[in-house]
N, C-alpha and C positions, 0 to 999 in steps of 0.2 A: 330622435335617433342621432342627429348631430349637434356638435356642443354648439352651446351657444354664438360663440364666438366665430365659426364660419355657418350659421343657421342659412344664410339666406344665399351666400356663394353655391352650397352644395344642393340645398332643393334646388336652383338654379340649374347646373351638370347635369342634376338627375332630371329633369324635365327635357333637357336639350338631348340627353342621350336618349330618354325615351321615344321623343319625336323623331332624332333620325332614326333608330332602329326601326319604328312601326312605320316610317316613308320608307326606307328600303325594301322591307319585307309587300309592302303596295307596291312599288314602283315595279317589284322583281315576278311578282307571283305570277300575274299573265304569260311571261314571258317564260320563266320554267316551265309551268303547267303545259304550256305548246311544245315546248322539245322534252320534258320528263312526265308527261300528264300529269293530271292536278292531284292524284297519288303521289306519283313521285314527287313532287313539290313539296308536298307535307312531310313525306319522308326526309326529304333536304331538312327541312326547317328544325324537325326533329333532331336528326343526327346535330344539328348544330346547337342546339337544347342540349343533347344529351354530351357533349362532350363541355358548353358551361357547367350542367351541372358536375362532370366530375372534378372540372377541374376548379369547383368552388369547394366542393368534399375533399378531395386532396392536399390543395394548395392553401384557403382563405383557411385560418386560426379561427378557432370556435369563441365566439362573443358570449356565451348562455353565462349569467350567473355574473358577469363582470361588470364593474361601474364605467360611465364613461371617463372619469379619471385614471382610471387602470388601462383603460383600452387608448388613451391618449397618450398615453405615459411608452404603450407598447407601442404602438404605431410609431408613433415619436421618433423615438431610441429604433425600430427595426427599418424604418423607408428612409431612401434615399430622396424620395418626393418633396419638392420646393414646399414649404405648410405656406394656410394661407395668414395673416396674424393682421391683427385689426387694423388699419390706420392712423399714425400718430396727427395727430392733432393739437390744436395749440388753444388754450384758451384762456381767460384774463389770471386763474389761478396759478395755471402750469405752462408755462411758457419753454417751448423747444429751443435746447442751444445746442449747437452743432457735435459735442461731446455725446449729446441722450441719441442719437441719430448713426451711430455706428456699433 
């Protein structure tokens, strides 16, 4: 799903945000459940479900059908988001001078 070149930064994110969303949803649900019973608690979690999904349906650009060079090319050009780009490096072929560095 993600290009090579940030493969291991972004399953990274994605596991980090997984973990704290499903700690949160642990840490909170006792504590709803006692002031909204454990009904209302699902219904919280839902509503909050249901308004990511819209705003993944409204908002996120449809990916179906597209290469990840097209979808990098768009993302690119459309975020204002810092990207993340590999690390330069130096090695006995290709040696770093201060001009390849800005």
């Amino acid at each position: 799903i993600f290009p090579l070149r940030v493969r291991g930064q972004a399953a990274g994110v994605g596991v980090i945000v997984n973990r704290l969303v499903s700690g949160t949803v642990a840490l909170t649900f006792l504590s709803l459940s006692k002031r909204l019973t454990p009904a209302g608690a699902f219904f919280f979690y839902t509503a909050i479900a249901a308004a990511a999904f819209l705003f993944m349906y409204f908002v996120v650009p449809e990916t179906k059908g597209k290469t990840l060079e097209e979808l990098e090319k768009y993302f690119g050009a459309n975020s204002g988001a810092c990207h993340l780009a590999p690390a330069k490096t130096q090695d006995a072929d290709h040696p770093i001078d201060a001009e390849s560095l800005e």
